[in-house]
C-alpha positions as a LaTeX table, in Angstrom:
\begin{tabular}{lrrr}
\hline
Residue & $x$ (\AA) & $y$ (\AA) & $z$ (\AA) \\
\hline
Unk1 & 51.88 & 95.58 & 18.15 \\
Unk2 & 49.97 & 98.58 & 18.01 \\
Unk3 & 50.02 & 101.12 & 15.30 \\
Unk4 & 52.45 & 103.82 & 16.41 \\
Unk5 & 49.98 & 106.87 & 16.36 \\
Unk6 & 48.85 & 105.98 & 19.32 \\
Unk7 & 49.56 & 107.59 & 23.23 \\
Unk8 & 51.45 & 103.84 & 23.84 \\
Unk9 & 52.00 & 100.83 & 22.57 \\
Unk10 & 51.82 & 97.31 & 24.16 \\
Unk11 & 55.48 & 95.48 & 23.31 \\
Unk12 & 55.28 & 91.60 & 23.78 \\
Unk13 & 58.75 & 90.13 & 25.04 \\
Unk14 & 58.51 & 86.63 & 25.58 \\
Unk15 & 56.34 & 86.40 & 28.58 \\
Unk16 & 56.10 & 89.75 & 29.59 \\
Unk17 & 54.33 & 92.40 & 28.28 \\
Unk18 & 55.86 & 96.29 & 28.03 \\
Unk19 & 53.77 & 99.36 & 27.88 \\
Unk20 & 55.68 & 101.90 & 25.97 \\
Unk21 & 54.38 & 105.47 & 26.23 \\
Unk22 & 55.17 & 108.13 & 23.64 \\
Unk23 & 56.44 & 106.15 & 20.60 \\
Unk24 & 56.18 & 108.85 & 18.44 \\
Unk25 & 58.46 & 111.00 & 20.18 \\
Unk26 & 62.07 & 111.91 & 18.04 \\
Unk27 & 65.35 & 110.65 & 19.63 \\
Unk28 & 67.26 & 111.35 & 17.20 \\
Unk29 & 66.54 & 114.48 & 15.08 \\
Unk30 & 69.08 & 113.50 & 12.19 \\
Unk31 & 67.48 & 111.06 & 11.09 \\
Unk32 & 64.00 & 111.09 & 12.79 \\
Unk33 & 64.35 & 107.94 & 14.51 \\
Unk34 & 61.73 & 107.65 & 17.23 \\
Unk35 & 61.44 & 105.93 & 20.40 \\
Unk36 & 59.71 & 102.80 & 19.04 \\
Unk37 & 62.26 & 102.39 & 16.26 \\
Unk38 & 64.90 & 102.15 & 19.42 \\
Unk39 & 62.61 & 99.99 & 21.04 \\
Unk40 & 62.87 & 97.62 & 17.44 \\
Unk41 & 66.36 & 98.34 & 17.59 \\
Unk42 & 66.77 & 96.28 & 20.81 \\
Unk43 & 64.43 & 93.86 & 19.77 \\
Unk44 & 66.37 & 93.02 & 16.60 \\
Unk45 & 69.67 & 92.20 & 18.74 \\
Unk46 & 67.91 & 90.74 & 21.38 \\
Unk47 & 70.01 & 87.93 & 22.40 \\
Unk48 & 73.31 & 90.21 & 21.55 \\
Unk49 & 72.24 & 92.62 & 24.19 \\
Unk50 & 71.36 & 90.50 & 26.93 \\
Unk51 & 74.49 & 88.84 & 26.70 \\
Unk52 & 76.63 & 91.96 & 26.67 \\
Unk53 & 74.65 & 92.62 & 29.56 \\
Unk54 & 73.75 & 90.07 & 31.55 \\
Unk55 & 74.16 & 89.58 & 35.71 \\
Unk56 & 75.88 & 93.48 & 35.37 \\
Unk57 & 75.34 & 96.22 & 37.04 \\
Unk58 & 74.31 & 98.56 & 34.71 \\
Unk59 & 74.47 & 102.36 & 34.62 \\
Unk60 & 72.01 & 104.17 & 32.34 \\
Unk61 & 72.28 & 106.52 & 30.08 \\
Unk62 & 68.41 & 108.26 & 29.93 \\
Unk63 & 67.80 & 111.30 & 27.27 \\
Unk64 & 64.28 & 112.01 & 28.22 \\
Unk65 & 63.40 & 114.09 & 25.60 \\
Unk66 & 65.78 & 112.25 & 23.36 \\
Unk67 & 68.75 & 113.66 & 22.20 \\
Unk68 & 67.90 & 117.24 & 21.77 \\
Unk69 & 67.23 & 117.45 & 25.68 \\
Unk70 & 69.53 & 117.06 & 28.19 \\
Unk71 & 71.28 & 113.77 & 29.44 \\
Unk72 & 70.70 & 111.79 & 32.81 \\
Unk73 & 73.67 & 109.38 & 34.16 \\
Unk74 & 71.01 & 107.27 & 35.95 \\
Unk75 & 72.64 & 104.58 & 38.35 \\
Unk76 & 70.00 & 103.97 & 40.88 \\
Unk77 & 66.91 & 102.24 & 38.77 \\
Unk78 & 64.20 & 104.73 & 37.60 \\
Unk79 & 61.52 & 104.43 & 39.40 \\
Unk80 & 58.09 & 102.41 & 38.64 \\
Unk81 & 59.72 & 98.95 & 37.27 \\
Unk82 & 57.68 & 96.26 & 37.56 \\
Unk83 & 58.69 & 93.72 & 40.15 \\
Unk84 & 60.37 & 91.20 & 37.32 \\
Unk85 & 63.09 & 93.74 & 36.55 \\
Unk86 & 65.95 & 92.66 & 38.29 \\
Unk87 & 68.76 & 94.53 & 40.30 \\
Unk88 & 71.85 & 94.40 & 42.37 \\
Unk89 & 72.90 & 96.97 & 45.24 \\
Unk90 & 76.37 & 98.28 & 45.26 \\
Unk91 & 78.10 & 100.25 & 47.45 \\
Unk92 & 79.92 & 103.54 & 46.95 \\
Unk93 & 82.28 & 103.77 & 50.00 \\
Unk94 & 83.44 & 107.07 & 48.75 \\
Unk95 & 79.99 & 108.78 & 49.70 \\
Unk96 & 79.43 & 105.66 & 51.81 \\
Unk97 & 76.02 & 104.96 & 49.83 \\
Unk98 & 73.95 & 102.00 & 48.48 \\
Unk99 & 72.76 & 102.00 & 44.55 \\
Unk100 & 70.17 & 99.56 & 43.34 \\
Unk101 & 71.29 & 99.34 & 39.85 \\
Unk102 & 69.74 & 97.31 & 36.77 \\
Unk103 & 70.85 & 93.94 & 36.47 \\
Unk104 & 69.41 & 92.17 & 32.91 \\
Unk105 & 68.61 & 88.87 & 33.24 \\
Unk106 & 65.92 & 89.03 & 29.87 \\
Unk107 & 65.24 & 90.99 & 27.22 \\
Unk108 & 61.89 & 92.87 & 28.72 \\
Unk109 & 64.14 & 94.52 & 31.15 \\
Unk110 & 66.63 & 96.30 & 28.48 \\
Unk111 & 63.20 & 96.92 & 26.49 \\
Unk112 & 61.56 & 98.79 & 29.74 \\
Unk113 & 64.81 & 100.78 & 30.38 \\
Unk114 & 64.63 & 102.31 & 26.78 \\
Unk115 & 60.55 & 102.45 & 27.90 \\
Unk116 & 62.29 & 104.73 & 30.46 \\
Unk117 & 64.07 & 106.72 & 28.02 \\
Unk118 & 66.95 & 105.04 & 28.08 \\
Unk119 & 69.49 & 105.41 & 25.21 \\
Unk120 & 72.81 & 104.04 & 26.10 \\
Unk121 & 73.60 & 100.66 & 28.28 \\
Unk122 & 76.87 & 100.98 & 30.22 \\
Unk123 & 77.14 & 97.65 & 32.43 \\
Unk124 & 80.48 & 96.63 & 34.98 \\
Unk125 & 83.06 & 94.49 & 34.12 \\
Unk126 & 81.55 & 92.09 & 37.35 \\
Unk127 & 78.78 & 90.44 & 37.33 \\
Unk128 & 76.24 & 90.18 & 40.41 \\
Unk129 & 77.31 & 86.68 & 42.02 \\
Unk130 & 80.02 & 88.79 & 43.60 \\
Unk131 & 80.68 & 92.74 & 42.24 \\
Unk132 & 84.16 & 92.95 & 43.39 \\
Unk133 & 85.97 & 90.33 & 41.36 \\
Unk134 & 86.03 & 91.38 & 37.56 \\
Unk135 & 85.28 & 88.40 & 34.79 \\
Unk136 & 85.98 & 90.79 & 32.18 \\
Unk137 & 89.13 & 92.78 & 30.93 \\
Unk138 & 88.34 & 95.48 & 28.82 \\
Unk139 & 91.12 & 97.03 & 25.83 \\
Unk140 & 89.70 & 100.65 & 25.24 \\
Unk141 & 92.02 & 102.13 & 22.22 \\
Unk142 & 90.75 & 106.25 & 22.84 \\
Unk143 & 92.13 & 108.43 & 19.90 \\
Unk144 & 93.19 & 111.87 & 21.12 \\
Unk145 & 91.87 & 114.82 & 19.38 \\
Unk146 & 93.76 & 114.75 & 16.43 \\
Unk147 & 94.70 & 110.55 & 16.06 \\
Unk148 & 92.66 & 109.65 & 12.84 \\
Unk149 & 91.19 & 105.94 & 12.65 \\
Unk150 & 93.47 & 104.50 & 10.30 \\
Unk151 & 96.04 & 104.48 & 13.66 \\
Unk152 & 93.13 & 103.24 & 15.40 \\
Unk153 & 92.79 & 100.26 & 13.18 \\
Unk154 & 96.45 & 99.79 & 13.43 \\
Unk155 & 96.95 & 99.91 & 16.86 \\
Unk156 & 93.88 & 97.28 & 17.13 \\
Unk157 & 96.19 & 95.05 & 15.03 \\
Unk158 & 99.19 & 95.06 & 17.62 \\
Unk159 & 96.61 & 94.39 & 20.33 \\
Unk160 & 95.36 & 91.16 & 18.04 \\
Unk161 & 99.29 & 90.24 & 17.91 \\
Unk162 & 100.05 & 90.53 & 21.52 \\
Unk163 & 96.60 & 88.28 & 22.70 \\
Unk164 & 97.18 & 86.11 & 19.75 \\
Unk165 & 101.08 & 85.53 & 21.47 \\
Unk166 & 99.21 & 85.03 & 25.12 \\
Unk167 & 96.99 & 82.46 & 23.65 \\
Unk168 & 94.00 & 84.81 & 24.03 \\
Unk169 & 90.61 & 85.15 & 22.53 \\
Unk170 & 89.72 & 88.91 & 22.15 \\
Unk171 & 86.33 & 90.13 & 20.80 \\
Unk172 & 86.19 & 93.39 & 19.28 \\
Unk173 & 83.90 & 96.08 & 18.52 \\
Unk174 & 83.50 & 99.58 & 17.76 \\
Unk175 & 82.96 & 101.78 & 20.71 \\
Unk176 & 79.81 & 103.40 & 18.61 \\
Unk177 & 82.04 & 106.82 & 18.64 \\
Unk178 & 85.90 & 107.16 & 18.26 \\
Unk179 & 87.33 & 104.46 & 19.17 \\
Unk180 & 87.70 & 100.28 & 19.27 \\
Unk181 & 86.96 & 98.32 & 22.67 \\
Unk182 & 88.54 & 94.46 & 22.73 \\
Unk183 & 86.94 & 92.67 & 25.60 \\
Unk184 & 88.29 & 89.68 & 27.20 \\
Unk185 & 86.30 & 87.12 & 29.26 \\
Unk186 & 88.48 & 86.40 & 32.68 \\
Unk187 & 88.36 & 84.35 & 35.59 \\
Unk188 & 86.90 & 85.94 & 38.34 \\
Unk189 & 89.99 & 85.72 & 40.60 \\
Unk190 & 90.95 & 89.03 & 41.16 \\
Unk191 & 89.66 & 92.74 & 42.66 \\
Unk192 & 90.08 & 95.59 & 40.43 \\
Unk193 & 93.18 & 96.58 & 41.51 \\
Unk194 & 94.86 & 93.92 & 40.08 \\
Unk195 & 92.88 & 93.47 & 36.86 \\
Unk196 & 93.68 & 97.20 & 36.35 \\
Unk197 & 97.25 & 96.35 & 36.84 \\
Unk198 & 97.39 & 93.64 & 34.61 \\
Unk199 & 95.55 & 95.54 & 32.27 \\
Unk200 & 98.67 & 98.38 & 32.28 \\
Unk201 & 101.22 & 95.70 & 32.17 \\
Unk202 & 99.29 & 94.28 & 28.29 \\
Unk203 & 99.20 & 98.18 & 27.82 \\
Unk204 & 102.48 & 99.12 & 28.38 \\
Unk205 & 103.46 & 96.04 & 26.10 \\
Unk206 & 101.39 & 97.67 & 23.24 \\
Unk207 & 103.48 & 101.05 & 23.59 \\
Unk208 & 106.45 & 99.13 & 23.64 \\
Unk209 & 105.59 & 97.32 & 19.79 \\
Unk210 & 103.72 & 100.66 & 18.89 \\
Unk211 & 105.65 & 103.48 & 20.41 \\
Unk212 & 104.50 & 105.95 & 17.91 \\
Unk213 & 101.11 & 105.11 & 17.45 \\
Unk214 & 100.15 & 104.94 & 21.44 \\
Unk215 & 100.72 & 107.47 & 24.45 \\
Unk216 & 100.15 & 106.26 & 27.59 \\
Unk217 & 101.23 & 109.49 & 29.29 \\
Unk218 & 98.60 & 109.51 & 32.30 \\
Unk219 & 96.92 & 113.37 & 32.02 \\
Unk220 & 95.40 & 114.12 & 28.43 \\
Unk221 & 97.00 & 117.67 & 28.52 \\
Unk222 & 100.32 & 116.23 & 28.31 \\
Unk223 & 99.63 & 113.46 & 25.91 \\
Unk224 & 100.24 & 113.63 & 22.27 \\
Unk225 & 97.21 & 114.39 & 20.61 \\
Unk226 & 97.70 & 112.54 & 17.70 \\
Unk227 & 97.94 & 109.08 & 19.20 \\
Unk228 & 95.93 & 106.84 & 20.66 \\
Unk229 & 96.18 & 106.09 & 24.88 \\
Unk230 & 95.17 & 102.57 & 26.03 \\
Unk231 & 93.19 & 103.28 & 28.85 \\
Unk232 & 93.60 & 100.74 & 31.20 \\
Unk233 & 91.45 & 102.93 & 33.99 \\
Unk234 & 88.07 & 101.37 & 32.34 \\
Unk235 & 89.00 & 98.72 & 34.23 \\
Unk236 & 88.50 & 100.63 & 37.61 \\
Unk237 & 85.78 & 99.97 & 39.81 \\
Unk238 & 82.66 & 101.55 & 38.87 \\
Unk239 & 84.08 & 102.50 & 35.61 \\
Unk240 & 81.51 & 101.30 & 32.37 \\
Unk241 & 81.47 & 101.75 & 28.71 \\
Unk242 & 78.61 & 101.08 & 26.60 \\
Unk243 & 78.21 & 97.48 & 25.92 \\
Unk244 & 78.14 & 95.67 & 23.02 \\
Unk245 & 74.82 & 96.13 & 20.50 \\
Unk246 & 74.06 & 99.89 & 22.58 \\
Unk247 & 73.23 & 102.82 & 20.82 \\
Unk248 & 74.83 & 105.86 & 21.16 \\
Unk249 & 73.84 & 109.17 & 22.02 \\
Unk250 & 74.90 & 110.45 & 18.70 \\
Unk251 & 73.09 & 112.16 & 16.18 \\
Unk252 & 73.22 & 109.39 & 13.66 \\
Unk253 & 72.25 & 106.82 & 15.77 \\
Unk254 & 75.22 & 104.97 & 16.22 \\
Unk255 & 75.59 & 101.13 & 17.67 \\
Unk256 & 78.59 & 99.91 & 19.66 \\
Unk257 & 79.26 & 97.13 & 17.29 \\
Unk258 & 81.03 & 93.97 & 17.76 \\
Unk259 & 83.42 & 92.78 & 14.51 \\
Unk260 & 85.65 & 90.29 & 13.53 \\
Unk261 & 89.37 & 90.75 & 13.62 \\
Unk262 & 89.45 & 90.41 & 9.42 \\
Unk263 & 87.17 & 93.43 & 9.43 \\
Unk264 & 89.27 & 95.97 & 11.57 \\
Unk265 & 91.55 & 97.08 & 8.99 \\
Unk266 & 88.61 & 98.23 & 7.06 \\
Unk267 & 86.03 & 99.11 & 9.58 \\
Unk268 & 84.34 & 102.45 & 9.94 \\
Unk269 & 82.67 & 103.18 & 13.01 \\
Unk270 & 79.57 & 104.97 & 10.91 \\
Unk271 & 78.55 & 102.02 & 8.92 \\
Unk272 & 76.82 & 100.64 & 12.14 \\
Unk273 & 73.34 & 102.19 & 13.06 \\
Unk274 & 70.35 & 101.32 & 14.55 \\
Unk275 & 69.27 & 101.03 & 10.74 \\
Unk276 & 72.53 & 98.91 & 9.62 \\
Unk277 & 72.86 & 97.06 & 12.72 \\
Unk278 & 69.73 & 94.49 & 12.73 \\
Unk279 & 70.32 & 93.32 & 9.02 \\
Unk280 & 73.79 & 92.39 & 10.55 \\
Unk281 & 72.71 & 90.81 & 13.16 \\
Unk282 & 70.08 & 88.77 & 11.17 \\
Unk283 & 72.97 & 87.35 & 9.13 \\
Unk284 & 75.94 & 87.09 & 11.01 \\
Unk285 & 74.21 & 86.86 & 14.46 \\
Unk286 & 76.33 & 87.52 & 17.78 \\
Unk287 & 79.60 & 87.79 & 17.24 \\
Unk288 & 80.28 & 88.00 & 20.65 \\
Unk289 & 78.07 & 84.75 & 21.42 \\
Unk290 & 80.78 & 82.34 & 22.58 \\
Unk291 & 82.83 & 84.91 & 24.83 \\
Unk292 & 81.97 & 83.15 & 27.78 \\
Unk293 & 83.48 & 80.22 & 26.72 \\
Unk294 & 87.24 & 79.87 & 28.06 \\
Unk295 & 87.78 & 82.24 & 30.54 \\
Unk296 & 91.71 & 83.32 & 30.74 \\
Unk297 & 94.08 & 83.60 & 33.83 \\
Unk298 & 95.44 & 86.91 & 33.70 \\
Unk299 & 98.25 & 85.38 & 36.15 \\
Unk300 & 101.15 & 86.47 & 32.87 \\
Unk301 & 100.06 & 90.03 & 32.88 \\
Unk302 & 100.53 & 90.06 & 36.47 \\
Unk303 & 103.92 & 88.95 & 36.58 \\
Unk304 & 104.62 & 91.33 & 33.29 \\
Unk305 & 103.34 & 93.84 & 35.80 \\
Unk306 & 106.05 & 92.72 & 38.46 \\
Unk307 & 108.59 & 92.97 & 35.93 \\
Unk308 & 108.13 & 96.50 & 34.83 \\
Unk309 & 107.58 & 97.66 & 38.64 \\
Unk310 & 110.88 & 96.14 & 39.35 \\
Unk311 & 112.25 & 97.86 & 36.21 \\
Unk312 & 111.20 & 100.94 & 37.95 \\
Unk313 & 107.83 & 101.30 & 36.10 \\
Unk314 & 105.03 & 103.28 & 38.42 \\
Unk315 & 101.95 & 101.18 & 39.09 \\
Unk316 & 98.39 & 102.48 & 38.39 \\
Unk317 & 97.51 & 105.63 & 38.70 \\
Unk318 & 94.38 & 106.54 & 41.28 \\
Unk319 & 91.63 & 105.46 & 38.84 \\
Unk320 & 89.76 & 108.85 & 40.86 \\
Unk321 & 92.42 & 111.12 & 39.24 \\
Unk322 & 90.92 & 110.62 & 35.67 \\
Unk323 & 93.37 & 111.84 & 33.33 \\
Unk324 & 90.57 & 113.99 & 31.02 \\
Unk325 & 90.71 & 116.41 & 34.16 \\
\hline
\end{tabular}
């Protein structure tokens, strides 16, 4: 590599070979991390990455003039990428329009979208062999406002209980801000629609054990602020939240951070950095690795769902209403 002082720096990945231009520049001003200690970063969890990522659409989250600038929600794939970075079109029948989004397939392409200022990875829940069928069902435990992490933790625990009683295999991580994300590797059988309703029906279940630790009360305004909602709607179409091993757009330079389920009473969100992360890594490698191992038939959360709509429960709300409006 390069020394750093220079306009760009030549990054070898594997095979390929990626120019990155302004490596000097600060991303985040906290700390005085710099574009090439990102691009390290993603080195350093290579393998952790692309699996979190790979076959997805993936939504970017650019800061071109890192984090003291202003933020781009990039879906459509920056422009200039060499013709081995990979994508996969989607369509947006509510503006009736075609994306070309990233799809990783290798580690040069996450290291050229942070070449492109990219910060923050935010794939689908479907991977590119066919976008409309879900193979993963994502748990995302959002505090409100004033929910502290210790009910965080504890709500994490009941999820553990109720997968552990399904015969389930979750993997958990931080979300890199507030919260704790529990993904589960599915079979591919199903649209949105119902993975989103199954994904209500596990919720609802968690209220039920939990009922003063968890809100599911649709619109924020009316929730209680103190506990934490479920939110089954990041299980909508088109809905993404950063993947395992991304940074954050925070100041400190947080990393989305998968854990084991012995760590979660304990675990604080902070501890994991671009700085903290790779060390990890190094010595407990992907914890996350084997996810794709026994895919589950989400066929009991559907009839749970039946159930509770026969017990009068509503189903889903529109996943376009977003209840933070």
């Amino acid at each position: 590599m390069a020394a750093s002082k220079s306009p760009s720096v030549e990054i070898e990945v594997d095979d390929r070979v990626v120019r990155v231009s302004n490596p000097d520049r600060v991303y985040f001003p906290e700390s005085g991390a710099t574009k090439l200690d990102l691009v390290e970063y993603y080195l350093a969890v290579g393998p952790g990455i692309v699996t979190a990522l790979e076959e997805r659409p993936c939504m970017l989250h650019r800061f071109p003039k890192g984090l003291a600038g202003d933020k781009v929600h990039q879906k459509r794939l920056p422009q200039g990428a060499p013709p081995w970075v990979e994508t996969v079109r989607l369509h947006f029948p509510r503006w009736d329009r075609t994306a070309d989004e990233l799809c990783v397939t290798e580690l040069a392409s996450v290291i050229w979208a942070v070449q492109m200022s990219t910060v923050e990875f935010h794939p689908w829940n479907s991977r590119r062999a066919d976008t409309e069928k879900p193979d993963e069902w994502r748990i995302d435990l959002d505090p409100g406002p004033d929910c502290d992490f210790d009910r965080v933790r504890r709500v994490a625990g009941v999820v553990h209980e109720v997968l552990d009683e399904l015969g389930v295999t979750g993997y958990p991580k931080t979300s890199g801000s507030k919260g704790i994300h529990v993904y589960v590797r599915i079979r591919p059988d199903h649209g949105f629609k119902e993975v989103r309703r199954a994904a209500l029906a596990f919720a609802r279940e968690v209220e039920r054990r939990a009922p003063d630790e968890v809100d599911l009360t649709w619109w924020r305004k009316d929730r209680d602020p103190a506990t934490v909602f479920v939110d089954y709607n990041q299980n909508a179409r088109d809905h993404t939240i950063a993947a395992a091993y991304s940074v954050r757009g925070l100041p400190d330079a947080r990393v989305s951070t998968p854990i084991r389920w012995d760590e979660v009473a304990d675990v604080d969100p902070r501890d994991f950095t671009i700085f903290t992360v790779p060390q990890r890594f190094a010595e407990l490698g992907d914890l996350h690795a084997d996810i794709d191992a026994d895919p589950w038939d989400i066929a009991p959360l559907l009839e749970w769902a039946e159930r509770d709509e026969a017990e009068g429960a509503e189903g889903p709300a529109d996943p376009d209403d977003a209840p933070e409006a």
